[in-house]
Every structure is written in structure tokens, then in C-alpha cells.
C-alpha positions as semicolon CSV with decimal commas, in nm:
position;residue;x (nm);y (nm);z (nm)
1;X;-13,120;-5,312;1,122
2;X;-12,793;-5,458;1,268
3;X;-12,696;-5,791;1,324
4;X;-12,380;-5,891;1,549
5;X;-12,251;-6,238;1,635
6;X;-12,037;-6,305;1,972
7;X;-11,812;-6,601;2,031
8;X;-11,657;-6,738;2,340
9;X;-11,365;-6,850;2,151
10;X;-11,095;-6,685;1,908
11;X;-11,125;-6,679;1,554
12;X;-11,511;-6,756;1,556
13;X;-11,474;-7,097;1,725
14;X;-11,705;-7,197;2,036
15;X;-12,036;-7,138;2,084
16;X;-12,223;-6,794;1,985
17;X;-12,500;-6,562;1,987
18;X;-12,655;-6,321;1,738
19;X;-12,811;-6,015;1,844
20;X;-12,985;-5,755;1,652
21;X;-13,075;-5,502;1,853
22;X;-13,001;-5,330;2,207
23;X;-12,959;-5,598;2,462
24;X;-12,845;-5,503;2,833
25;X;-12,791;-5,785;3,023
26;X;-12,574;-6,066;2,813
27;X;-12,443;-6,242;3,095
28;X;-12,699;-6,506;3,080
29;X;-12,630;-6,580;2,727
30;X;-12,239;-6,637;2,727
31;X;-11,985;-6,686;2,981
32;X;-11,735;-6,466;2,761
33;X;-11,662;-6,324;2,441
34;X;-11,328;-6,345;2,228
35;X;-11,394;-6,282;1,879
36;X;-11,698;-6,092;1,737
37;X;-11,874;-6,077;1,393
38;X;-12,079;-5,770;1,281
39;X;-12,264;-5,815;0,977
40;X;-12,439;-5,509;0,919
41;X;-12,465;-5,204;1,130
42;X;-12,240;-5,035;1,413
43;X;-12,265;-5,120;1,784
44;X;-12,098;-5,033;2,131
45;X;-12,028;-5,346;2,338
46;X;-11,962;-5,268;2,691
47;X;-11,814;-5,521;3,001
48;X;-12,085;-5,419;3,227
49;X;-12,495;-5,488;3,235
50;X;-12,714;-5,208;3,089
51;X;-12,430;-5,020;2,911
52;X;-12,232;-4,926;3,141
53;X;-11,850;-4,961;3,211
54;X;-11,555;-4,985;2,933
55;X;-11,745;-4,909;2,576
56;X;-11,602;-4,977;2,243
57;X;-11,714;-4,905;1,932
58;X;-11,777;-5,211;1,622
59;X;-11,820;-5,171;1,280
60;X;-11,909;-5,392;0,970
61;X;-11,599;-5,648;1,034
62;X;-11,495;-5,909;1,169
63;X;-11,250;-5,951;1,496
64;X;-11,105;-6,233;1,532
65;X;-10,877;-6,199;1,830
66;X;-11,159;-5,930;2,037
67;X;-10,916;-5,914;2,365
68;X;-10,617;-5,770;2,205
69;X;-10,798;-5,501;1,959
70;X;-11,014;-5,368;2,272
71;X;-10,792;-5,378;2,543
72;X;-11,083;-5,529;2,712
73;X;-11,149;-5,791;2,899
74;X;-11,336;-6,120;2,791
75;X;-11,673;-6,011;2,974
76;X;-11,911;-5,826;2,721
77;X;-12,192;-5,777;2,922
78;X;-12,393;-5,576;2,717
79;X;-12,434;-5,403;2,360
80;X;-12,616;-5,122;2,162
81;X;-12,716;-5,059;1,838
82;X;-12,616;-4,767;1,694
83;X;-12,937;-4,586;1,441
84;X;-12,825;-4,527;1,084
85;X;-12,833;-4,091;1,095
86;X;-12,856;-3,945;0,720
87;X;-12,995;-3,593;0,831
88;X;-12,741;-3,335;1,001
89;X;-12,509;-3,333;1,237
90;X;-12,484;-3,049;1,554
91;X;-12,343;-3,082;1,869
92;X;-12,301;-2,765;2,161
93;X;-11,965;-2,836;2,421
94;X;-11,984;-2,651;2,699
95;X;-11,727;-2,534;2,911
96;X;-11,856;-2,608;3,249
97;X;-12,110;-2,831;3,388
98;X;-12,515;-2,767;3,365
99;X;-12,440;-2,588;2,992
100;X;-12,259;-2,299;3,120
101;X;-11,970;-2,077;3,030
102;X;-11,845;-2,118;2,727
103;X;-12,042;-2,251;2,457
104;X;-11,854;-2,413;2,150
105;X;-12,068;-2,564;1,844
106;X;-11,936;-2,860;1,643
107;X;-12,104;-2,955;1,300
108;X;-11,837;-3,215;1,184
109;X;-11,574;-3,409;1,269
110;X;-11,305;-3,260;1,505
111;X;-10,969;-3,434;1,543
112;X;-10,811;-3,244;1,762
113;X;-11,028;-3,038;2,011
114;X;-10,754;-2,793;2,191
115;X;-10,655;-2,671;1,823
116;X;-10,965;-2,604;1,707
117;X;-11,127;-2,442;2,023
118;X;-10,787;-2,294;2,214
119;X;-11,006;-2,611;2,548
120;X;-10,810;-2,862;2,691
121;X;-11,172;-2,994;2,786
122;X;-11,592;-2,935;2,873
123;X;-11,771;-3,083;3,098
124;X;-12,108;-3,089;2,944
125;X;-12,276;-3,136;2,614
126;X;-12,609;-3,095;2,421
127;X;-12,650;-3,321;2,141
128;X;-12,906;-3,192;1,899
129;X;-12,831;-3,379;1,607
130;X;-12,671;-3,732;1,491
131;X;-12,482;-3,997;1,697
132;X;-12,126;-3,910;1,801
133;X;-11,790;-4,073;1,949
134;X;-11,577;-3,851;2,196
135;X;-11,245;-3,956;2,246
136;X;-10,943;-3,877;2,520
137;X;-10,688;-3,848;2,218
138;X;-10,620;-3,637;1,924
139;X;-10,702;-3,805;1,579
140;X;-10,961;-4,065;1,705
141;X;-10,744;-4,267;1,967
142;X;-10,776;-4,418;2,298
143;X;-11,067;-4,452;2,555
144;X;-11,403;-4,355;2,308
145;X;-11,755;-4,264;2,456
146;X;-12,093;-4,277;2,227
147;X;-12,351;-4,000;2,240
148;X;-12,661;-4,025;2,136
149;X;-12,926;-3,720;2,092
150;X;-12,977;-3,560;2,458
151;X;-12,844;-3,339;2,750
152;X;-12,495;-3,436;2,923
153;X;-12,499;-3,209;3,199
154;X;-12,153;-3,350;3,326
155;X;-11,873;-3,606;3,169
156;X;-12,066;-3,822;3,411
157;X;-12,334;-3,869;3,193
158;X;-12,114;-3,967;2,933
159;X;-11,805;-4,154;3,064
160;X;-11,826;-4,205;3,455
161;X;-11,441;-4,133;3,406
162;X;-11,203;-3,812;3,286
163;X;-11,365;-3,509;3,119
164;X;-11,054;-3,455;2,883
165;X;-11,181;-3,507;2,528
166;X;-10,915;-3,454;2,241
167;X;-11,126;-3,558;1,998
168;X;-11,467;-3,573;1,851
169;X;-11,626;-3,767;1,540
170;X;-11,985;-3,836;1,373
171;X;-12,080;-4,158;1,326
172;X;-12,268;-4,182;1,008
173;X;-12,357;-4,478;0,735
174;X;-12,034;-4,645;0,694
């Protein structure tokens, strides 16, 4: 169980809403969202309905200043709850979309994808095990994109944006 608290103002001020759970549509709830509280748990927040648009990952913390740490606007819009994992972690990358060409299997954290695998990127996925972040930089940086168990058949699936990952981490109990 999770439990995150949004507040339209900085530094916890203003009014605010607690959430434990998945919840795709907060635009009814808030006008906007500068600082955020999460108690227990890890979520994505994203600034669109039903989890889509710019995604960033919270954990167990508190943000007091939200705009400036996400490089996001004020308009959270939606967030997810990510599952506590404790069994293993397996990933496949594939080098084209639909799970073709080359196949490269991940098992644990990978921050920096070209060294490892000689790929400047994939374009599709299968996620057989454990929750994941991808991100466009080396060591954990920049734009991030959370994968759940399941088929990507494209960087569609997962980002809407670039296929250029650099690197990739679990996200386990923290």
C-alpha cells in the first residue's frame, strides 16, 4: 500500500489530496500541484489524464518545491502506484520493433546501455519480470519511462517520444 499527498502550493501549503492507489483523472480534484508528499510506496505522476504524457518517478520523500525537481509543469493530471516486486527481475530488449532482430536480456540494473550491449537503442521490449525505469541518459538521468510486466512492441508503447534509452534500472523495495 502507498499513500501520496499533493498540494497546490509550495512547501506543503494550500489545499491537498491523498491518494493511495492508481487514479487517472486528477483534474477534478486540484487545479495544480507544487509540492508533493509520499509517505510510503513509489509512484509515477504524469501531466496528462490516464497516464499519459511527461512521467516522473516519486519515492518515500518529500518535495517541497515539485516544479523545479521535475522540470514539469504544475498540472499533475494523473498518478500510479508502483507494486512492491521481491521475486526476480528479467527483462528481453529487442533491437527492432515487434521483438525482432537482436535480442539482448537484462537481469539487473544497467547504467549505461551502449557499453554494455555495443546499441545505441531498441525499439521493443518484453518485460517478464519486476517493474523497471528506462531512461534517455547514462547513469539514471533525464527523461525516465516506467514498465510494468508486458509486451512493448515499439518505444510507443512506452514513451510516445525517442527510442534512445541509455539507461535501465529495477525498481525494487526501497
Amino acid at each position: 500500500m502507498g499513500k501520496i499527498i499533493f498540494y497546490e502550493d509550495r512547501n506543503f501549503q494550500g489545499r491537498h489530496y491523498e491518494c493511495t492507489g492508481d487514479c487517472s483523472d486528477l483534474h477534478s480534484v486540484f487545479d495544480r500541484c507544487r509540492s508533493i508528499k509520499v509517505e510510503s510506496g513509489m509512484f509515477m505522476v504524469y501531466d496528462r489524464p490516464g497516464f499519459t504524457g511527461n512521467q516522473f518517478f516519486m519515492k518515500r520523500g518529500e518535495y517541497s518545491d515539485y516544479l523545479n525537481l521535475a522540470g514539469m509543469s504544475d498540472c499533475v493530471r494523473s498518478c500510479r502506484l508502483i507494486p512492491m516486486h521481491r521475486g526476480g527481475f528479467r527483462m528481453k530488449l529487442y533491437e527492432h520493433t515487434d521483438m525482432r532482430g537482436e535480442m539482448m536480456e537484462l537481469t539487473d540494473d544497467c547504467p549505461n546501455v551502449t557499453e554494455r550491449f555495443r546499441m545505441t537503442n531498441f525499439n521493443s521490449c518484453n518485460v517478464m519480470d519486476g517493474h523497471w525505469l528506462l531512461y534517455e541518459q547514462p547513469h539514471y538521468r533525464g527523461r525516465h519511462y516506467y514498465l510494468r510486466p508486458g509486451q512493448y512492441r515499439s518505444f510507443g508503447d512506452w514513451s510516445g517520444g525517442s527510442s534512445r534509452i541509455a539507461s535501465i534500472k529495477r525498481l525494487m523495495d526501497l
